[in-house]
C-alpha positions as CSV (number, residue, x, y, z in Angstrom):
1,X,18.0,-7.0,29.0
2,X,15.3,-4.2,29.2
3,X,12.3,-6.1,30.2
4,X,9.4,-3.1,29.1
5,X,7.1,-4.6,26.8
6,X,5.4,-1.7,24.3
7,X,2.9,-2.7,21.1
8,X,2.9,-1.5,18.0
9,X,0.1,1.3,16.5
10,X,-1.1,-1.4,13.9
11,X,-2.5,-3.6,16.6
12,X,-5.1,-0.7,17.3
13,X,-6.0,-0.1,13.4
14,X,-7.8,2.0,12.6
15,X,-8.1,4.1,15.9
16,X,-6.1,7.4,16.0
17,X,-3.0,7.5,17.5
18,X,-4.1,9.3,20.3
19,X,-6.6,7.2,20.8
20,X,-4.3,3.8,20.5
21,X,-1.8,4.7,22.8
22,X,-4.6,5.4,25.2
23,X,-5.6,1.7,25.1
24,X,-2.1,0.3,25.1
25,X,-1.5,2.1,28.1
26,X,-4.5,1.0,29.6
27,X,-3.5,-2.5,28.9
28,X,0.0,-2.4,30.4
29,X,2.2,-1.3,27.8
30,X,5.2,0.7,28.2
31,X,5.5,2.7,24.9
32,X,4.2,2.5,21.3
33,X,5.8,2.3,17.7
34,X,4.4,4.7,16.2
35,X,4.9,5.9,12.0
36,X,8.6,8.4,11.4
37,X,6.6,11.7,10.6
38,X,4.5,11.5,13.7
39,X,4.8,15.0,15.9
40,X,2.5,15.4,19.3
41,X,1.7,14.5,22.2
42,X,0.7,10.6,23.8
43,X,0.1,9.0,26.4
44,X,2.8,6.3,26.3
45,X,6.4,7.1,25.1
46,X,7.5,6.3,21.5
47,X,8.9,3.4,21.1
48,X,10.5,3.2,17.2
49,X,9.1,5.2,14.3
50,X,8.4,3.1,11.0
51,X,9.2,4.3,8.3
52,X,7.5,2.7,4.8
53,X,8.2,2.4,2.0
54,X,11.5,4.2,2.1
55,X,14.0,4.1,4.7
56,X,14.2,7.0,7.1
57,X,17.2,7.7,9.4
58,X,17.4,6.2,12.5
59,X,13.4,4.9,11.5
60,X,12.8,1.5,11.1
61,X,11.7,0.3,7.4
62,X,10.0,-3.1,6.3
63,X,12.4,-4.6,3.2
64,X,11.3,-4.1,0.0
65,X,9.4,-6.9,-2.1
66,X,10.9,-9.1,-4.1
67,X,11.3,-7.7,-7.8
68,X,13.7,-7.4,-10.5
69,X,16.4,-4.8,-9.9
70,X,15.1,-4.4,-6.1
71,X,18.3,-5.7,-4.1
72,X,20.5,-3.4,-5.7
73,X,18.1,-0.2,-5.0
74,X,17.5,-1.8,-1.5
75,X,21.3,-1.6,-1.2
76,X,22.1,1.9,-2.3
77,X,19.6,3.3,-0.6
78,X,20.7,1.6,3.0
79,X,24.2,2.7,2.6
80,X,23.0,6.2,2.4
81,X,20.7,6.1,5.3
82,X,22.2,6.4,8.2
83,X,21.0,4.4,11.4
84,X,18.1,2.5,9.5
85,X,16.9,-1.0,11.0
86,X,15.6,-3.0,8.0
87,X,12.2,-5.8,8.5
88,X,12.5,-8.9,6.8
89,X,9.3,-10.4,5.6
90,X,8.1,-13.1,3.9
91,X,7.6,-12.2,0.2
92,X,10.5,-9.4,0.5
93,X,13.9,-9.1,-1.0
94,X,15.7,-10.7,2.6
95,X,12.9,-13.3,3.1
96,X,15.5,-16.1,4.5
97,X,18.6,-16.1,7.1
98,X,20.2,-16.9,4.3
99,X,19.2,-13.3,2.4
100,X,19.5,-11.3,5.5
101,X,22.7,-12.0,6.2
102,X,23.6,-11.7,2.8
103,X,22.8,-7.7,3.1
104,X,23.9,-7.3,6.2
105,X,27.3,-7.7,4.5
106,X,26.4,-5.8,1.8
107,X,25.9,-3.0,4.1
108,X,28.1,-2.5,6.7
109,X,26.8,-1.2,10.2
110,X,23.4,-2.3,8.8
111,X,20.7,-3.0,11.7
112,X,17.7,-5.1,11.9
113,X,14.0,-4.7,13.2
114,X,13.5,-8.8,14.1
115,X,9.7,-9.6,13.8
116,X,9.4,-13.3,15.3
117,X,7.0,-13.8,13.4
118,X,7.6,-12.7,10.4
119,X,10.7,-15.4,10.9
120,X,9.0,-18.1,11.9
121,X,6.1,-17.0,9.1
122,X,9.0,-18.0,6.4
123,X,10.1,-21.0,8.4
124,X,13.2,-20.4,10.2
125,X,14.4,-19.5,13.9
126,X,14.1,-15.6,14.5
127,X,17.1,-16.0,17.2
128,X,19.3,-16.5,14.1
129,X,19.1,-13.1,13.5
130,X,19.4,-11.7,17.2
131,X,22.8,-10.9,17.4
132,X,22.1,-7.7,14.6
133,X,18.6,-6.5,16.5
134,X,18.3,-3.2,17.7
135,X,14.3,-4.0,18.1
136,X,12.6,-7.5,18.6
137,X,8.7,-7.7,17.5
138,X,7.3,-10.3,19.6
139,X,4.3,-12.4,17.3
140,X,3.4,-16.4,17.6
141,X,3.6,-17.7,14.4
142,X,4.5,-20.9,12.7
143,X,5.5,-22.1,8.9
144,X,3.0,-21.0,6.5
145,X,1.1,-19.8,9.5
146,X,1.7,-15.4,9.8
147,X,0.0,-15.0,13.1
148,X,-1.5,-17.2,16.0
149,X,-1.6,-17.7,19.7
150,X,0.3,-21.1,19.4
151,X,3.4,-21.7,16.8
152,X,6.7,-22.4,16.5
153,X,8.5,-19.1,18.5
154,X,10.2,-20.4,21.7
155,X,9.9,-17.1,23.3
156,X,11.1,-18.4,26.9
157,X,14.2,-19.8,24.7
158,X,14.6,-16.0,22.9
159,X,14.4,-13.8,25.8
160,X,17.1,-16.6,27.1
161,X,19.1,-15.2,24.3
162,X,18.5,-11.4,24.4
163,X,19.3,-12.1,28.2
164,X,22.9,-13.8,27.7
165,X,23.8,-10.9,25.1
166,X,22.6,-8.1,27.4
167,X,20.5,-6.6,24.7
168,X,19.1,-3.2,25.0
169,X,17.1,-2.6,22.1
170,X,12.9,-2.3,22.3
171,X,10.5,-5.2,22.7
172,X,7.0,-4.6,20.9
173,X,3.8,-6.6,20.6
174,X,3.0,-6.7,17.4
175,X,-0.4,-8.5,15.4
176,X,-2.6,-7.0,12.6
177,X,-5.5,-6.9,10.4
178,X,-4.2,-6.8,6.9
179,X,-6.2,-8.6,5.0
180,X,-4.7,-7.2,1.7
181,X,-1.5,-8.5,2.2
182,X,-2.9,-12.2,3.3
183,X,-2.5,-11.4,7.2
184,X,-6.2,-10.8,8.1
185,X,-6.9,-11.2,11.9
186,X,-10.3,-10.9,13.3
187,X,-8.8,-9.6,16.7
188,X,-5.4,-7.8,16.5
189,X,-5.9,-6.1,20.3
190,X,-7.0,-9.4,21.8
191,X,-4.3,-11.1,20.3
192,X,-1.8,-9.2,21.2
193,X,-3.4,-9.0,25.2
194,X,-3.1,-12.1,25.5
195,X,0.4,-12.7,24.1
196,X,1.7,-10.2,26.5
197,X,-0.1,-12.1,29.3
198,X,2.5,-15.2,28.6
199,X,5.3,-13.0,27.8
200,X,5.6,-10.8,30.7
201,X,6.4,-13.8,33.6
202,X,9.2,-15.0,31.1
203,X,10.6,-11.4,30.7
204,X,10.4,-11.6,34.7
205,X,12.5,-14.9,34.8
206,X,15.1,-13.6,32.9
207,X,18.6,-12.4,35.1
């Protein structure tokens, strides 16, 4: 399992890019996600490229919200995007196991961008959906609960996981201050600090 922990841009809202991947290098991060159309220069490697709110190739894309007539869209347009990595999220069109799995066969080949706690936001376990992950965002969280420092994610038990199925996708810290969406955080950077100060010894446990 690749044990490089990056973060995600949205932790260092609303600093530049530039200026963000500064800081997450300076924290101890290996490489940033960054948005699809970005072009330049950084001081940590990209990581994935977020696409939003249409798929991109090879780009990873949160689902679309639940609406009438939405699944279908969501379904035409991943079968003609190749090598997109769909986010499920509470309040979108795949917001259970149950509705992820559902497209996955739907669409074929399909791949998925886990956010733990987006998953354990909704009130399931994100290792269910490990075995289609090309990228694991790594966020406490707990039912009802979209972001903390303690929750439900067992991460010692899901790097357990990635471990025994020799997974080589991307690992990103991920928190945020999105108050408009109902996932307002006072301190995104000092969350995700100190989440990657209990992640990296379990990473280092791991085979």
């Amino acid at each position: 399992m690749r044990k490089a922990l990056g973060v995600v841009d949205v932790v260092f809202a609303p600093s530049p890019l530039p200026e963000a991947a500064r800081r997450a290098q300076a924290l101890g991060f290996a490489h940033i996600d960054v948005p699809c159309d970005w072009q330049g220069d950084l001081a940590l490697p990209v990581g994935d490229r977020m696409a939003h709110p249409s798929p991109r190739p090879h780009c990873s894309c949160p689902a679309p919200p639940e609406a009438e007539g939405m699944w279908e869209r969501a379904v035409r347009a991943y079968r003609r995007t190749p090598g997109v990595r769909m986010e499920p999220w509470p309040g979108s069109i795949v917001g259970s196991v149950t509705a992820v799995k559902a497209m996955l066969d739907e669409v074929p080949g399909l791949r998925l961008l886990v956010d733990t706690g987006h998953v354990a936001n909704w009130g399931e376990d994100p290792a269910e959906l490990l075995p289609w992950a090309d990228h694991v965002q790594l966020r406490q969280a707990a039912r009802g609960v979209p972001q903390a420092l303690e929750g439900d994610v067992d991460f010692a038990a899901l790097f357990r996981r990635l471990d025994a199925m020799d997974y080589g996708g991307l690992l990103s810290v991920e928190y945020f201050d999105l108050p408009d969406m109902g996932w307002g955080l006072d301190d995104p950077v000092a969350h995700a600090t100190a989440l990657a100060e209990q992640l990296r010894p379990l990473l280092g446990a791991c085979a």
